[in-house]
N, CA, C and O atoms as a GROMACS GRO file, in nm:
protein
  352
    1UNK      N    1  -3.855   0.897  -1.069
    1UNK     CA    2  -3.812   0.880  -0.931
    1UNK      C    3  -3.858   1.005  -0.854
    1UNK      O    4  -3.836   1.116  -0.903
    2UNK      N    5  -3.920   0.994  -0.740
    2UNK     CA    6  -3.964   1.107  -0.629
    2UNK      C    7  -3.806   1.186  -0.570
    2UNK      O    8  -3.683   1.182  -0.575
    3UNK      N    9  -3.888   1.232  -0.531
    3UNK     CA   10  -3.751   1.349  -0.480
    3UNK      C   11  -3.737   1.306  -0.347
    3UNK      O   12  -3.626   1.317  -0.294
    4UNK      N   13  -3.793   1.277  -0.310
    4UNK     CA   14  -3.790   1.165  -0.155
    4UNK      C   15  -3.677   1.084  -0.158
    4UNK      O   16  -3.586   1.087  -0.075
    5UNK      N   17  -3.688   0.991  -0.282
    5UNK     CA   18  -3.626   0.850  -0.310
    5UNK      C   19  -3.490   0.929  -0.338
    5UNK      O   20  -3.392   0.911  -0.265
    6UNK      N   21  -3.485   1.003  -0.430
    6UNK     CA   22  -3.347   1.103  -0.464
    6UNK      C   23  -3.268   1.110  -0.356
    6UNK      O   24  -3.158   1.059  -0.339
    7UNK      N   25  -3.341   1.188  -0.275
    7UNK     CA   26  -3.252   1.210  -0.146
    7UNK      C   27  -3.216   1.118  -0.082
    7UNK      O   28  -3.108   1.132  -0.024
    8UNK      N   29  -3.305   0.961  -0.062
    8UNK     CA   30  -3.265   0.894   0.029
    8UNK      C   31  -3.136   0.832  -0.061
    8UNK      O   32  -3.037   0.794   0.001
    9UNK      N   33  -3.141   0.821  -0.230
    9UNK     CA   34  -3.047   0.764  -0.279
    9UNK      C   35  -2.936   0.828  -0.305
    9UNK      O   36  -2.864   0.794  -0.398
   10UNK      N   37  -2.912   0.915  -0.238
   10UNK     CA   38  -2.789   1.002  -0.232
   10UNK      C   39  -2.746   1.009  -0.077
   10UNK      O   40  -2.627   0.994  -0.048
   11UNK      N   41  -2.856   1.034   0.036
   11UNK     CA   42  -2.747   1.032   0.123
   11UNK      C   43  -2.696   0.867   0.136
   11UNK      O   44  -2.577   0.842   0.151
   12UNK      N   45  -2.784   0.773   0.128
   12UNK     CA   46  -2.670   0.622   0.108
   12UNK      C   47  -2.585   0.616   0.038
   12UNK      O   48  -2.513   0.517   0.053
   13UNK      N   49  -2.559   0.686  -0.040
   13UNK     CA   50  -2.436   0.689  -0.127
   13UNK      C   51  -2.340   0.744  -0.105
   13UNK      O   52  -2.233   0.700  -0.147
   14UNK      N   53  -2.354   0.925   0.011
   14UNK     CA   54  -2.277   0.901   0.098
   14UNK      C   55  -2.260   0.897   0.192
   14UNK      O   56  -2.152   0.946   0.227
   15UNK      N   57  -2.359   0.831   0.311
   15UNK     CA   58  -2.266   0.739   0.363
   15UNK      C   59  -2.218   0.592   0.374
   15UNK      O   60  -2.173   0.527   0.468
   16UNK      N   61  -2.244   0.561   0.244
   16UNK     CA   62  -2.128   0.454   0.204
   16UNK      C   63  -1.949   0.485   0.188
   16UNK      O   64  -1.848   0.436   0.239
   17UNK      N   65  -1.981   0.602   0.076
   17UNK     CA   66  -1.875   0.627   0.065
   17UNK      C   67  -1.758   0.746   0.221
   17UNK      O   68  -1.641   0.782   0.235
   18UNK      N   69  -1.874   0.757   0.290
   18UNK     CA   70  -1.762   0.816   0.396
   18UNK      C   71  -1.752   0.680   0.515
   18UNK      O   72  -1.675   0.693   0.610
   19UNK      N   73  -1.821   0.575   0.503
   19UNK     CA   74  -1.752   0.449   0.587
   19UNK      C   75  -1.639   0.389   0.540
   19UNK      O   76  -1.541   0.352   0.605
   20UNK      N   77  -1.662   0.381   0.410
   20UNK     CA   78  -1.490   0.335   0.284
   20UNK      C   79  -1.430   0.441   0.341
   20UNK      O   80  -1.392   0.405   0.452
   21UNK      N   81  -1.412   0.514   0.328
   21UNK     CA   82  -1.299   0.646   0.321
   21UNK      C   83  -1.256   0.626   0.483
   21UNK      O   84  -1.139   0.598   0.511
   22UNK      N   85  -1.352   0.641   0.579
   22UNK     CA   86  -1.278   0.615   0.710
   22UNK      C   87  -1.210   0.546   0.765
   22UNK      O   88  -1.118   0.567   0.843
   23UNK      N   89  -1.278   0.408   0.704
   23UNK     CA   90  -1.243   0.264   0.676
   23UNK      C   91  -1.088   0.230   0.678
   23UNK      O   92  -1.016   0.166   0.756
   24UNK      N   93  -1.060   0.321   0.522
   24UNK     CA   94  -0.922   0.289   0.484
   24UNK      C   95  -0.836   0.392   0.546
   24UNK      O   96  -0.716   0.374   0.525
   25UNK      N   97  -0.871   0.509   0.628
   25UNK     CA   98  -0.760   0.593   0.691
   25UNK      C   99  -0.704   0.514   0.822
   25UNK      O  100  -0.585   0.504   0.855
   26UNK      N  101  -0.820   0.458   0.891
   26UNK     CA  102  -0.833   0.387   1.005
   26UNK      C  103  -0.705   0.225   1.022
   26UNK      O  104  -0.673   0.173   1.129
   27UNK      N  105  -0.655   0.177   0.867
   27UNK     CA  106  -0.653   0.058   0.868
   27UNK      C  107  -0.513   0.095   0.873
   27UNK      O  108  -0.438   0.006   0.913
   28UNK      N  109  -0.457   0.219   0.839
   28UNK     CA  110  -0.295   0.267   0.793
   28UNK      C  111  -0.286   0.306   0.921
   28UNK      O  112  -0.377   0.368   0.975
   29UNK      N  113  -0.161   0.268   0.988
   29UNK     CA  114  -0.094   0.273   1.127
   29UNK      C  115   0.040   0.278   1.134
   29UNK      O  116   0.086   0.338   1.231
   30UNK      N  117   0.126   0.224   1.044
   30UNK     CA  118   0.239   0.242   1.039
   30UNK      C  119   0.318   0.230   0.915
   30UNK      O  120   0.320   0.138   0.833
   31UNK      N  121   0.382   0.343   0.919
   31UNK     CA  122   0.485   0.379   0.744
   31UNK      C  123   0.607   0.357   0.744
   31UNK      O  124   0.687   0.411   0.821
   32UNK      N  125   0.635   0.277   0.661
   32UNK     CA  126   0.816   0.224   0.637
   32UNK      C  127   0.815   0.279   0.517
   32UNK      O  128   0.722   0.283   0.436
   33UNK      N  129   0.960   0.337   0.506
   33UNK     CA  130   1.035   0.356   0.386
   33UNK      C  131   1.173   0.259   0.373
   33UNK      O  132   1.258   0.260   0.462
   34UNK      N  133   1.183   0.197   0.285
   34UNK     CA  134   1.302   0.076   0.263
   34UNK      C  135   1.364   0.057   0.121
   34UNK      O  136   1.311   0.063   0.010
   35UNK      N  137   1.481   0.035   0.154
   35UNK     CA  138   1.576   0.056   0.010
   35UNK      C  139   1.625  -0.104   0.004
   35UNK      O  140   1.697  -0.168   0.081
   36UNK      N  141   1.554  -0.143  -0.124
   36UNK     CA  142   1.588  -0.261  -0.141
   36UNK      C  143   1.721  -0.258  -0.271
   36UNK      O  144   1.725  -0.167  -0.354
   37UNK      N  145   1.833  -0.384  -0.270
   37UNK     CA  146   1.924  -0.407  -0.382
   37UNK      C  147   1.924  -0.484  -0.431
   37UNK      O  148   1.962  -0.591  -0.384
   38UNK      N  149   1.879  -0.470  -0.551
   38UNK     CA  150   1.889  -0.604  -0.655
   38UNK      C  151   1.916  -0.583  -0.818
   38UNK      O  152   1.875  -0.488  -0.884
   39UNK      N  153   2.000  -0.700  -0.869
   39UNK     CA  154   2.095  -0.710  -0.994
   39UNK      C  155   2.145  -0.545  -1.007
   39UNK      O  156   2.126  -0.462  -1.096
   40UNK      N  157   2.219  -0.539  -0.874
   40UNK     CA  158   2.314  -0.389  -0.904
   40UNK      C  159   2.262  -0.254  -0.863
   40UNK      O  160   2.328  -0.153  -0.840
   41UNK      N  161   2.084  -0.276  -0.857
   41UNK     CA  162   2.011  -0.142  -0.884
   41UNK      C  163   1.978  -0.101  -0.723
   41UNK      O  164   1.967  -0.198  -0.647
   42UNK      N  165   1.969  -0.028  -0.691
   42UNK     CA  166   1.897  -0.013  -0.560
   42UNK      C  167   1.788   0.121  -0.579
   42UNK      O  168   1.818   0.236  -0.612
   43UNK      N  169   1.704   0.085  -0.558
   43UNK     CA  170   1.563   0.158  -0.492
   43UNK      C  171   1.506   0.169  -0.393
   43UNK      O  172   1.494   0.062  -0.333
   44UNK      N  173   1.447   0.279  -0.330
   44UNK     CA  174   1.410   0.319  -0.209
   44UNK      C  175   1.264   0.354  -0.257
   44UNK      O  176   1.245   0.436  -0.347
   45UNK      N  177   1.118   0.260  -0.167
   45UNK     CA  178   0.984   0.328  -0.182
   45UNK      C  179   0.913   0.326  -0.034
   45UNK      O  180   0.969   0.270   0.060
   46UNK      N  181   0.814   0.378  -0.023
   46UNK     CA  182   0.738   0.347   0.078
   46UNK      C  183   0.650   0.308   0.094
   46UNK      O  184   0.572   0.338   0.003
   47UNK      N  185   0.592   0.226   0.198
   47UNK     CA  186   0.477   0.116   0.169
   47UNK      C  187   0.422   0.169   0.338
   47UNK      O  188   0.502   0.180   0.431
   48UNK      N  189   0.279   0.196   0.352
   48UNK     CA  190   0.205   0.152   0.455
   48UNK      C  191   0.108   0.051   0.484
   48UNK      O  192   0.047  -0.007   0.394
   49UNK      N  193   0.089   0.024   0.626
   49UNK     CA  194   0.053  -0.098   0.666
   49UNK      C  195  -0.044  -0.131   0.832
   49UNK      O  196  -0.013  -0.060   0.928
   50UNK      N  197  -0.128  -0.213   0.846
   50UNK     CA  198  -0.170  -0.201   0.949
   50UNK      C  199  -0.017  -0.220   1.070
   50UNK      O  200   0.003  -0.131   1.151
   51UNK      N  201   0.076  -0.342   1.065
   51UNK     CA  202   0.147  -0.336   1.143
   51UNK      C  203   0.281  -0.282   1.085
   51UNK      O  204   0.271  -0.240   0.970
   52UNK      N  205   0.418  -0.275   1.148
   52UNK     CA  206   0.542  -0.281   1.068
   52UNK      C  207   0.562  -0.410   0.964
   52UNK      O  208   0.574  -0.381   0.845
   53UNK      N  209   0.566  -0.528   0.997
   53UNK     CA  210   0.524  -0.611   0.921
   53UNK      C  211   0.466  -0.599   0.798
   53UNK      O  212   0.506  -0.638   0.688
   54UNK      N  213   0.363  -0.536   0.831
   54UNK     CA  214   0.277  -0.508   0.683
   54UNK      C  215   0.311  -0.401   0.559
   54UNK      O  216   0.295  -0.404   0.437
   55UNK      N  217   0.366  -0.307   0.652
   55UNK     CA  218   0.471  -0.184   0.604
   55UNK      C  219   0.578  -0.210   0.490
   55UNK      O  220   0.592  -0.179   0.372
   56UNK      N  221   0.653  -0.292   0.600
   56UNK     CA  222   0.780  -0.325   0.517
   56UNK      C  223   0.745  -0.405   0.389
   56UNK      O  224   0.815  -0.394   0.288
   57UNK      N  225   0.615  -0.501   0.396
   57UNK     CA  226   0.616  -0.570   0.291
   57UNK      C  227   0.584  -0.516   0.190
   57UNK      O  228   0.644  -0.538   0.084
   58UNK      N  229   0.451  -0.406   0.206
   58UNK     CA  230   0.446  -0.289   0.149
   58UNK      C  231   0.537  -0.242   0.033
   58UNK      O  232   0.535  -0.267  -0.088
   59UNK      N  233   0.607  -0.177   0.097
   59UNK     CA  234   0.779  -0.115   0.056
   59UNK      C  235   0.805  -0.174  -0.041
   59UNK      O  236   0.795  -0.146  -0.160
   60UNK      N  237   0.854  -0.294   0.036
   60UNK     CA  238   0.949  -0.385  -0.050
   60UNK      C  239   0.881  -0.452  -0.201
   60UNK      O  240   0.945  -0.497  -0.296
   61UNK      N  241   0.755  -0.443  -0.189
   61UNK     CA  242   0.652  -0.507  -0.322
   61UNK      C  243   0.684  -0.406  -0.407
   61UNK      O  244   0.729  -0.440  -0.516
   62UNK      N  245   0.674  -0.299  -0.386
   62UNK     CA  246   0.624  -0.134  -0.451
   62UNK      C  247   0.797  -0.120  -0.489
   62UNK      O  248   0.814  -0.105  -0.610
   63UNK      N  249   0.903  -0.121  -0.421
   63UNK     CA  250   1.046  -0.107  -0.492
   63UNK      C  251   1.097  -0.240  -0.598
   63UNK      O  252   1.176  -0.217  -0.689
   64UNK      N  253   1.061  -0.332  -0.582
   64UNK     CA  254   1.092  -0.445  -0.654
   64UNK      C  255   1.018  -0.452  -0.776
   64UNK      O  256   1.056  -0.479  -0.890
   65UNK      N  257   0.893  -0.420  -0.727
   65UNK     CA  258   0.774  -0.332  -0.895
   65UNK      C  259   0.890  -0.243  -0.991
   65UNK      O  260   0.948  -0.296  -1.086
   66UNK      N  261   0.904  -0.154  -0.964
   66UNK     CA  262   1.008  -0.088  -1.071
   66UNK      C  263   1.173  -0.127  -1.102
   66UNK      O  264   1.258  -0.071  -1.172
   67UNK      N  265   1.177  -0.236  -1.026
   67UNK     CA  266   1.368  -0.307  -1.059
   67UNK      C  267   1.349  -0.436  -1.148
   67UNK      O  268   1.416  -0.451  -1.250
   68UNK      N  269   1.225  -0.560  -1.092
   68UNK     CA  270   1.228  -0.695  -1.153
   68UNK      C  271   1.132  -0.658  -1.225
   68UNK      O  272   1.041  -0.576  -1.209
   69UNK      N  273   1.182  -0.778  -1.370
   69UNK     CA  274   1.066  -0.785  -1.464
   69UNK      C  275   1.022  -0.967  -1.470
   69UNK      O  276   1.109  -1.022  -1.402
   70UNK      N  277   0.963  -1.032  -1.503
   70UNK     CA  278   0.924  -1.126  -1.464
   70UNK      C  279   0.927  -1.216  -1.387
   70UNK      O  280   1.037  -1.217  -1.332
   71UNK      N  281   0.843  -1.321  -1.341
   71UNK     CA  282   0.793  -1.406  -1.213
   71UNK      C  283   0.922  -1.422  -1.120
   71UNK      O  284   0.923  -1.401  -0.999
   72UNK      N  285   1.028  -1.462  -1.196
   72UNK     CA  286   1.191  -1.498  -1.109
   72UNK      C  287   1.239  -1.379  -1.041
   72UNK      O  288   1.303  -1.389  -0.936
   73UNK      N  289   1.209  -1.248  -1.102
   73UNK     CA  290   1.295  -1.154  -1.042
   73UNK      C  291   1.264  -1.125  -0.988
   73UNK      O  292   1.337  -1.064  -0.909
   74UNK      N  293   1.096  -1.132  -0.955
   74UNK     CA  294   1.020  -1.056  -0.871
   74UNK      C  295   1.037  -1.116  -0.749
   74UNK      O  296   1.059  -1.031  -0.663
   75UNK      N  297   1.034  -1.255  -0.698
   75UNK     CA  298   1.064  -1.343  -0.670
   75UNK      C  299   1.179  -1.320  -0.600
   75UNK      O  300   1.171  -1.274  -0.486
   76UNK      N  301   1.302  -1.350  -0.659
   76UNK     CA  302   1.453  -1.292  -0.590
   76UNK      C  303   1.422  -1.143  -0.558
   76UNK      O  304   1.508  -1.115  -0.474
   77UNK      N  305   1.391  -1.097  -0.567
   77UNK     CA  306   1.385  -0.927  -0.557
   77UNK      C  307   1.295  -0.920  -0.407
   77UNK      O  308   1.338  -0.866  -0.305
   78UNK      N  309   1.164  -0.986  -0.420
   78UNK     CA  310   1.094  -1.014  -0.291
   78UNK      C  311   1.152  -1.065  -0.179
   78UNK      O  312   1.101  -1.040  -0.069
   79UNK      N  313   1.272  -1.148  -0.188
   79UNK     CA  314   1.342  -1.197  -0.097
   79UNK      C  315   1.465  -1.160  -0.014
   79UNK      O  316   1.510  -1.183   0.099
   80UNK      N  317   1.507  -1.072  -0.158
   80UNK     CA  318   1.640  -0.991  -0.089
   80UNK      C  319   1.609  -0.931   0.043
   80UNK      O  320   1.500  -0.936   0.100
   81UNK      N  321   1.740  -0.863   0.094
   81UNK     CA  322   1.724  -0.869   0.248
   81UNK      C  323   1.743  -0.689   0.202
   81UNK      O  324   1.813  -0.642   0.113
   82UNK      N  325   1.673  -0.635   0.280
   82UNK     CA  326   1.645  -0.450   0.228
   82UNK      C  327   1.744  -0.409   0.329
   82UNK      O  328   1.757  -0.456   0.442
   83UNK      N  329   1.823  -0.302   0.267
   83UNK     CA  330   1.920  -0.224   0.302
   83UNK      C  331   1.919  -0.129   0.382
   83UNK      O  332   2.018  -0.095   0.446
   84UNK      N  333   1.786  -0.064   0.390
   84UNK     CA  334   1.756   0.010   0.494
   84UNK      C  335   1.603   0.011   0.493
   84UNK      O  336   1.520  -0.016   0.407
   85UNK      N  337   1.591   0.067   0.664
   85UNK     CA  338   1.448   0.019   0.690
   85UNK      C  339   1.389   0.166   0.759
   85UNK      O  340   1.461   0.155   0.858
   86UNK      N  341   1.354   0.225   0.770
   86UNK     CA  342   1.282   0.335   0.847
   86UNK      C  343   1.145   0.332   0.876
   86UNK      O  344   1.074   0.357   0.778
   87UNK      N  345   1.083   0.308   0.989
   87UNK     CA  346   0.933   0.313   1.003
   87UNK      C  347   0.881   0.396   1.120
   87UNK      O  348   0.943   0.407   1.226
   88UNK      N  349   0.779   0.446   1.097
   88UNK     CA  350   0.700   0.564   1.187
   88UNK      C  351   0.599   0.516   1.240
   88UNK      O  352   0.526   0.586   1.310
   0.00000   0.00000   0.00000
């Protein structure tokens, strides 16, 4: 490979990788932290998101990850109604 080609195959590489990277700072707009309760346990995580909407769902996926263990709980756990909500 020429040293030409080198260079051109490196700066595409990054700037690929600094359009991803901007990409994904650009897409995060708003941060909820939310304490969900379920079978007794309660957990608090935070999830970001393009809208609040997206936030909270965020959250609520990422706290129910460490309380339910298979398809049902995750399920009831996804549905419960979260205990507290904070978003920026």
């Amino acid at each position: 490979m020429t040293k030409g080609r080198l260079l051109a195959l490196v700066a595409a590489i990054g700037l690929l990788l600094g359009v991803l990277i901007y990409g994904s700072f650009s897409l995060v707009q708003t941060q909820c932290e939310l304490c969900v309760e379920h079978n007794g346990t309660r957990t608090c995580r935070t999830g970001s998101g393009v809208d609040e909407e997206g936030a909270k769902q965020a959250a609520q996926r990422a706290a129910c990850a460490v309380m339910a263990f298979g398809m049902s709980e995750s399920i009831s756990c996804g549905n419960a109604i979260p205990t507290n909500v904070q978003c920026t």
